[in-house]
DRENDRENSE-581269 format. One line per 2 residues: number of its first residue (from 1); for each residue x, y, z of N, C-alpha, C, O. Coordinates in steps of 0.05 Angstrom, whole numbers, plus 5000, padded with zeros to 4 digits. Example, Ala and Ser with C-alpha at 12.3 -4.5 7.8 and 13.67 -1.06 7.14 Angstrom:
<recs>
1) 5264:4886:5156:5246:4910:5156:5264:4934:5156:5285:4934:5169; 5257:4955:5142:5273:4979:5143:5258:5001:5157:5268:5023:5161
</recs>
This chain:
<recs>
1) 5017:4977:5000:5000:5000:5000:5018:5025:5000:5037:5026:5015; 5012:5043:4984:5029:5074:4981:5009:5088:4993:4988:5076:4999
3) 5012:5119:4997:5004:5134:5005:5014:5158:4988:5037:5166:4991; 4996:5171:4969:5001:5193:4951:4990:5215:4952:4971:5210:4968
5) 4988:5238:4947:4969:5261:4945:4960:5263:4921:4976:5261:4902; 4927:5268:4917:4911:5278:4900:4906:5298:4906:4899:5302:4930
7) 4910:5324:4882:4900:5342:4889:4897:5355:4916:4881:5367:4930; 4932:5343:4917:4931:5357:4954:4921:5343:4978:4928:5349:5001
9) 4905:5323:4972:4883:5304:4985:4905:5281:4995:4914:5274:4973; 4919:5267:5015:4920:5243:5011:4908:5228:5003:4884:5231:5008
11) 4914:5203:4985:4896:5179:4978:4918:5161:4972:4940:5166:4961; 4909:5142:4980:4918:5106:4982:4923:5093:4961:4903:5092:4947
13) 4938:5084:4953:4933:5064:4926:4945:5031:4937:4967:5030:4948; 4929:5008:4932:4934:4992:4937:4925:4974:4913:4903:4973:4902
15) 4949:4961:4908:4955:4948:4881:4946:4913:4891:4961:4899:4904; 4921:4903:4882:4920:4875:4882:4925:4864:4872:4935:4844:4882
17) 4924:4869:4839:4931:4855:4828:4952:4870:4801:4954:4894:4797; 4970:4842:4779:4991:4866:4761:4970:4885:4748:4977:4909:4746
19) 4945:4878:4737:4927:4888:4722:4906:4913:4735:4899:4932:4720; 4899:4912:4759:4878:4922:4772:4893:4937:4798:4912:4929:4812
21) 4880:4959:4801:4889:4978:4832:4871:4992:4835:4862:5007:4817; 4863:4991:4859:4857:5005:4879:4855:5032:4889:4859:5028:4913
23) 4852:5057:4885:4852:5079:4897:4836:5082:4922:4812:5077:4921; 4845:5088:4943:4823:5097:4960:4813:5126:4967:4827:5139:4983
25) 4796:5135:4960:4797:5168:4954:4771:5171:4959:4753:5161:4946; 4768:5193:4991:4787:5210:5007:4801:5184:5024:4786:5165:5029
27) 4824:5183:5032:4839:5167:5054:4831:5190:5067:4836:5214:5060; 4817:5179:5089:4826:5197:5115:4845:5180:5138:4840:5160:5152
29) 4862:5192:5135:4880:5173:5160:4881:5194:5183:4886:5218:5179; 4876:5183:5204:4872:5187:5245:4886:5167:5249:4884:5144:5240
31) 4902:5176:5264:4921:5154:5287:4934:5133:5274:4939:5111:5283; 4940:5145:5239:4957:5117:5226:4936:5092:5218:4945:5070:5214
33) 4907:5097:5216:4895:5084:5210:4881:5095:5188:4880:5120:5186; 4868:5079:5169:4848:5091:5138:4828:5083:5154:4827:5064:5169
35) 4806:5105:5147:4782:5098:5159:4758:5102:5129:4734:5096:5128; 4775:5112:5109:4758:5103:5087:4757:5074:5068:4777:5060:5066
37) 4736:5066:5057:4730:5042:5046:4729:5049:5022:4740:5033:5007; 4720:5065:5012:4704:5072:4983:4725:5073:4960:4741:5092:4961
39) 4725:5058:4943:4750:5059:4929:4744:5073:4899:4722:5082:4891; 4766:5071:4884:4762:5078:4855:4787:5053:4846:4810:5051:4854
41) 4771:5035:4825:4790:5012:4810:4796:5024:4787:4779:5033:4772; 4825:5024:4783:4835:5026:4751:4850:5014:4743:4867:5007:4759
43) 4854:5007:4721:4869:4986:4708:4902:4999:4710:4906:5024:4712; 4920:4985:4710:4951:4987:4710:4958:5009:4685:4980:5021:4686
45) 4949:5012:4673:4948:5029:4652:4941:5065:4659:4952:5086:4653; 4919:5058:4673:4904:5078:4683:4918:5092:4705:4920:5117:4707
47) 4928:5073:4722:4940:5087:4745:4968:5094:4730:4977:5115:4740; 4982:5088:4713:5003:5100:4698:4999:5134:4689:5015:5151:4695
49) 4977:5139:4674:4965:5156:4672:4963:5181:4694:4973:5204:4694; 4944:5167:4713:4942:5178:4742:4967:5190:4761:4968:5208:4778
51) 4985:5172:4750:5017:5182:4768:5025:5202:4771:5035:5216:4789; 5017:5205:4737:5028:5233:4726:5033:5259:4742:5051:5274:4748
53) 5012:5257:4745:4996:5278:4766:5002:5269:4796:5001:5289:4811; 5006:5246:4808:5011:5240:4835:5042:5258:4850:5066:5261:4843
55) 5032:5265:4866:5068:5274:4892:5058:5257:4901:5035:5249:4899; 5085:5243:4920:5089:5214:4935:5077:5243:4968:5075:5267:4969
57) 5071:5220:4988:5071:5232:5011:5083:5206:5029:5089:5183:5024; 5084:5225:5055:5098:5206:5078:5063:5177:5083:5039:5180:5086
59) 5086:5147:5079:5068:5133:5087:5063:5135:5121:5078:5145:5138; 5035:5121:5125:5029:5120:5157:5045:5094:5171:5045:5070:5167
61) 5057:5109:5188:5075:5075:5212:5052:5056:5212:5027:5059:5214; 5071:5030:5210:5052:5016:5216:5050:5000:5255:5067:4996:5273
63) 5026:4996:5253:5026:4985:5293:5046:4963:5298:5049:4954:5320
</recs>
């Protein structure tokens, strides 16, 4: 799992599979935990795309 900024926003990307990922957008992270579920899937292509535009951010420690 990474931890990127959208549009300023943190959001999550978590890669399941080589083909398919995950965005989670808004991440709200409290206390090093995501408390959002709601995702956006795009294909490996797509999130290539999406990078473009991604700044990396500090990931959350883990417990």
């Amino acid at each position: 799992m990474r931890v990127v900024r959208l549009a300023g926003a943190p959001a999550v990307v978590r890669i399941r599979r080589r083909d398919e990922v995950t965005i989670l957008l808004p991440a709200q992270i409290r206390e090093d935990r995501l408390l959002t579920m709601a995702g956006l899937v795009l294909t490996c292509d797509e999130l290539d795309e999406l990078e473009r535009t991604m700044t990396p951010a500090a990931m959350p420690k883990s417990p």
